[in-house]
C-alpha positions as CSV (number, residue, x, y, z in Angstrom):
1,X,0.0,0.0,0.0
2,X,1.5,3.1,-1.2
3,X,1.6,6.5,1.0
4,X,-0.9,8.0,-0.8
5,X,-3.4,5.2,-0.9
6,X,-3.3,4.7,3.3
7,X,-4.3,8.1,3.7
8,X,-7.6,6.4,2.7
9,X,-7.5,4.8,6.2
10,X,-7.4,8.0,7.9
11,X,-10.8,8.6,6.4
12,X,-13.8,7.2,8.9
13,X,-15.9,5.1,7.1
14,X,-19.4,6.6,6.3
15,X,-17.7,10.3,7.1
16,X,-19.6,12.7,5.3
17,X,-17.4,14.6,2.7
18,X,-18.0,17.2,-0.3
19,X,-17.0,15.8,-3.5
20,X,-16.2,18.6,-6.5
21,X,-17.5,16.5,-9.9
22,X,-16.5,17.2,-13.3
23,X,-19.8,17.8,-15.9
24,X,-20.5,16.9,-19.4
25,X,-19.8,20.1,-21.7
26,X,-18.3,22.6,-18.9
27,X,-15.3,23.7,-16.8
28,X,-17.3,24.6,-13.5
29,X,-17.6,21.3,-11.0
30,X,-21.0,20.2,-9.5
31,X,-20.3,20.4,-5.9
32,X,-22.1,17.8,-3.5
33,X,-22.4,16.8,-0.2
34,X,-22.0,13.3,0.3
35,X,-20.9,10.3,2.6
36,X,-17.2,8.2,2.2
37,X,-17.6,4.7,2.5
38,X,-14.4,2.6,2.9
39,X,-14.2,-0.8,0.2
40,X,-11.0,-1.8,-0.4
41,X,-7.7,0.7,-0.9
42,X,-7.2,2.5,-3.6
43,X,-11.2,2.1,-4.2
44,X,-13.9,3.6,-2.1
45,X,-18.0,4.7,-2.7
46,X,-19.4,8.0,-2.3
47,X,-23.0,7.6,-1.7
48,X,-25.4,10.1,-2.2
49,X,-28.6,11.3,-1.0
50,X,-32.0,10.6,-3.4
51,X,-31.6,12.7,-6.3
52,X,-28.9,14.4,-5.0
53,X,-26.3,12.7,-8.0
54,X,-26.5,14.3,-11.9
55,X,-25.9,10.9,-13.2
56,X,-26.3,11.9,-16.9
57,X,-24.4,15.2,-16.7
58,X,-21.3,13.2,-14.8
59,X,-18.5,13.2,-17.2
60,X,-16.7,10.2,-15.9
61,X,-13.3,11.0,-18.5
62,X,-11.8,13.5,-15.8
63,X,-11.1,13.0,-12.5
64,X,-13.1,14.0,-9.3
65,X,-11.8,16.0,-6.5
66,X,-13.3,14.8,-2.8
67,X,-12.7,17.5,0.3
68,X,-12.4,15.7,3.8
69,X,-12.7,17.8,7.1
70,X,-10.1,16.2,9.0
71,X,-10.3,18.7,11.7
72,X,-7.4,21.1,10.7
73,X,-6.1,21.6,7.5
74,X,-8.4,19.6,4.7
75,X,-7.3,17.0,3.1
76,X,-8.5,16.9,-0.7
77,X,-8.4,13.4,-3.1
78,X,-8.3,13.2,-6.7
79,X,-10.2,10.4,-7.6
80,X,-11.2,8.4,-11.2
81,X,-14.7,7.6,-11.5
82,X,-15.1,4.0,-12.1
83,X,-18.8,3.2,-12.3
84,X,-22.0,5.0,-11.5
85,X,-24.2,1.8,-9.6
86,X,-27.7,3.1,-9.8
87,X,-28.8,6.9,-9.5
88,X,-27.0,7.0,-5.6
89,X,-23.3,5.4,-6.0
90,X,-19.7,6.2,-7.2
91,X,-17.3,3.4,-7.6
92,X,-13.9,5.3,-7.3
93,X,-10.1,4.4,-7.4
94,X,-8.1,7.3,-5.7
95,X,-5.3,8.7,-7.9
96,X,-3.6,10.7,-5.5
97,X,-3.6,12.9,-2.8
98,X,-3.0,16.5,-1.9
99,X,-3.1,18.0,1.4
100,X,-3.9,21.7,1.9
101,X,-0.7,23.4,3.7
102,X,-3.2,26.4,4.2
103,X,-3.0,26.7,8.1
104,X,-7.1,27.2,8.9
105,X,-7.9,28.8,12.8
106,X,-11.5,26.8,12.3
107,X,-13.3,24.3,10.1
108,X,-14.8,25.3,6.8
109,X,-18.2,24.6,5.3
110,X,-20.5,25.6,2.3
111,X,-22.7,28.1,2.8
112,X,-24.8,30.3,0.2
113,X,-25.1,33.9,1.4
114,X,-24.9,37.3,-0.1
115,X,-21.4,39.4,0.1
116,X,-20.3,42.7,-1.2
117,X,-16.6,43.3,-1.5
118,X,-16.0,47.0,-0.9
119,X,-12.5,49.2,-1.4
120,X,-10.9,50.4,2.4
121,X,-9.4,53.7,2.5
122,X,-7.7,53.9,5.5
123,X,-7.2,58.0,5.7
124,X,-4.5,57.4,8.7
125,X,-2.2,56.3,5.9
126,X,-3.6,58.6,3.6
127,X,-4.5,55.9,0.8
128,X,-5.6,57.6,-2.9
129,X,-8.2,55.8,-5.3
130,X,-11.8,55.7,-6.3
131,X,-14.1,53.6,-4.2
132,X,-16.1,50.4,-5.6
133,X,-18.1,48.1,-4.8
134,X,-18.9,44.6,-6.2
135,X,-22.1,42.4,-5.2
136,X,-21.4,38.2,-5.2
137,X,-22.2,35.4,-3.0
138,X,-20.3,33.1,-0.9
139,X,-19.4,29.8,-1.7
140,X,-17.9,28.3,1.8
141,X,-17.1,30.3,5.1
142,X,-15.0,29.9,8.4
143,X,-14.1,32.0,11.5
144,X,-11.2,33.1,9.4
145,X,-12.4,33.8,5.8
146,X,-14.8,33.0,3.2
147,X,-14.3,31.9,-0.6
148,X,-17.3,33.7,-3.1
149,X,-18.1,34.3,-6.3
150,X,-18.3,37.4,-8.1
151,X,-19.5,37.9,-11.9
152,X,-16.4,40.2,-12.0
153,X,-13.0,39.7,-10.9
154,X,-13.1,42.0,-7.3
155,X,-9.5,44.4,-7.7
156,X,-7.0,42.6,-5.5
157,X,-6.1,45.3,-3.2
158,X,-4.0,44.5,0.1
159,X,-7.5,44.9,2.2
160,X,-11.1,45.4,1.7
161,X,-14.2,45.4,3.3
162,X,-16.3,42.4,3.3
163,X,-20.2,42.9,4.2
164,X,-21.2,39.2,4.7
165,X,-24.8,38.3,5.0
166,X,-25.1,35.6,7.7
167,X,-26.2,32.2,6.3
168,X,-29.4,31.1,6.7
169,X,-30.5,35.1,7.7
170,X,-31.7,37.5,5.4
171,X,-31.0,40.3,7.6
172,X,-27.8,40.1,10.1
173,X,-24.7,41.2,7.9
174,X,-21.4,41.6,9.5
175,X,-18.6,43.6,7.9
176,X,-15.2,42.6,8.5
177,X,-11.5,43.9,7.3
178,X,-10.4,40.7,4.8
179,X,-7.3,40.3,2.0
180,X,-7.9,38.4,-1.0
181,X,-5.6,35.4,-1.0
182,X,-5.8,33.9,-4.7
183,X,-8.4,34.3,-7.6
184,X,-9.5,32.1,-10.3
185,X,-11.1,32.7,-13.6
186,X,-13.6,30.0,-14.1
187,X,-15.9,31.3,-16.9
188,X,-16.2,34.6,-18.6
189,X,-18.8,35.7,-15.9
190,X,-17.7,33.6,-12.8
191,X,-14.6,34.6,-10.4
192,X,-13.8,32.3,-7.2
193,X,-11.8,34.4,-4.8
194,X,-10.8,33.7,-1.5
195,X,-10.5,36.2,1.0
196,X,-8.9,35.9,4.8
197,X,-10.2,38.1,7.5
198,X,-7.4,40.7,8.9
199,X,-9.6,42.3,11.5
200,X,-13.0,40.8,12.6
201,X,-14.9,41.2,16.2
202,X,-15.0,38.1,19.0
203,X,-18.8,38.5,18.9
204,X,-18.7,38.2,14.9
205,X,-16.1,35.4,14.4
206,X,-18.5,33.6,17.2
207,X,-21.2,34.4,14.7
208,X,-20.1,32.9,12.0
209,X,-18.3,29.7,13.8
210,X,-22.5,29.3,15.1
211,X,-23.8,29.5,11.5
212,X,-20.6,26.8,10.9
213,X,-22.1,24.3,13.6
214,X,-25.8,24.3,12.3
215,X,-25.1,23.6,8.5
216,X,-22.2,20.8,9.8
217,X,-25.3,19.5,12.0
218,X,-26.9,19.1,8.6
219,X,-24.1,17.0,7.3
220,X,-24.5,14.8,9.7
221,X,-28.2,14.9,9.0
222,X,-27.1,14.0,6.0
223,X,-25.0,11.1,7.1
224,X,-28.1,9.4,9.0
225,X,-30.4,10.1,5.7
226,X,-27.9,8.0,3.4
227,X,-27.2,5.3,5.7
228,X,-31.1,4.6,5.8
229,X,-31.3,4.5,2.1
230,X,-28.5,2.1,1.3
């Protein structure tokens, strides 16, 4: 068993994970929630919740991607598809591993809320430039930053304001200092840019880490929901 492949038994079996799939006809992945289930190393099954799996838009040519919370930094699999059993199962053979040396203070999970990435001025340095403004939503959040999606690419200045509207509430927003970290092009009218908070209150980092433990309560929701239909 190589290195790579016995990372697999770090995994706990039936640990739900988000897998990143490729699609027929298009560069953006579908992501998913989903649950690990251990078979025999290099191959494991990602099951899936009742229509949760596109099975006719899969495009089982490339390779997947699978994100594991492993309680720190997260460990990401690339993984072939090997066969699609029914409309709730991937067969897959791991290809390799990569872990994430991106030091995180506190676990990361999706979440679809509305952000606005403003310019910050600071006039005790005397910064120069002309304000903006750019409207997207986020695509995963943490006590210490958030990745979202803009239809623009935001200008990568040192720091910015972030105005983040609190997942699952249309009405609490938060505004906290952040710098973008990297930026990715992924269609003409889709950026994925990942921001890390510089300066952010106790009382909102505790905010956010609370809107972190009700959608991971869901995953596990989501864990029990699987099991019952396998």
């Amino acid at each position: 068993m190589t290195a790579d492949t016995a990372i697999l038994d770090t995994i706990a079996d039936n640990k739900p994970v988000r897998v990143f799939l490729p699609v027929i006809g298009g560069k953006e992945r579908y992501r998913a929630h989903c649950v690990y289930q251990k078979t025999s190393p290099p191959h494991f099954n990602l099951l899936f919740a009742l229509g949760a799996l596109p099975v006719d838009s899969i495009n089982t040519q490339q390779t997947a991607i699978i994100s594991v919370d492993m309680g720190g930094p997260n460990l990401s699999l690339e993984a072939k598809i090997k066969a699609i059993t029914g409309a709730q199962t991937l067969e897959m053979i791991m290809v390799k591993s990569m872990s994430h040396n991106q030091m995180r203070d506190f676990f990361r999970v999706d979440a679809a809320a509305a952000v606005i990435s403003r310019s910050f001025q600071s006039e005790v340095f005397g910064e120069q430039g002309d304000p903006w403004s750019l409207a997207g939503n986020t695509v995963d959040i943490s006590g210490s930053g958030i990745l979202a999606t803009f239809s623009q690419e935001p200008p990568m200045e040192k720091q910015i304001r972030l105005e983040i509207t609190l997942p699952g509430s249309a009405t609490e927003t938060i505004s906290v200092l952040a710098h973008p970290v990297r930026s990715q092009k992924i269609n003409d009218n889709h950026y994925e840019v990942a921001y890390q908070f510089d300066d952010i209150s106790t009382e909102d980092r505790d905010k956010i880490i609370g809107c972190c433990l009700v959608l991971q309560r869901r995953l596990l929701r989501l864990k029990v929901q699987v099991k019952d239909q396998h």
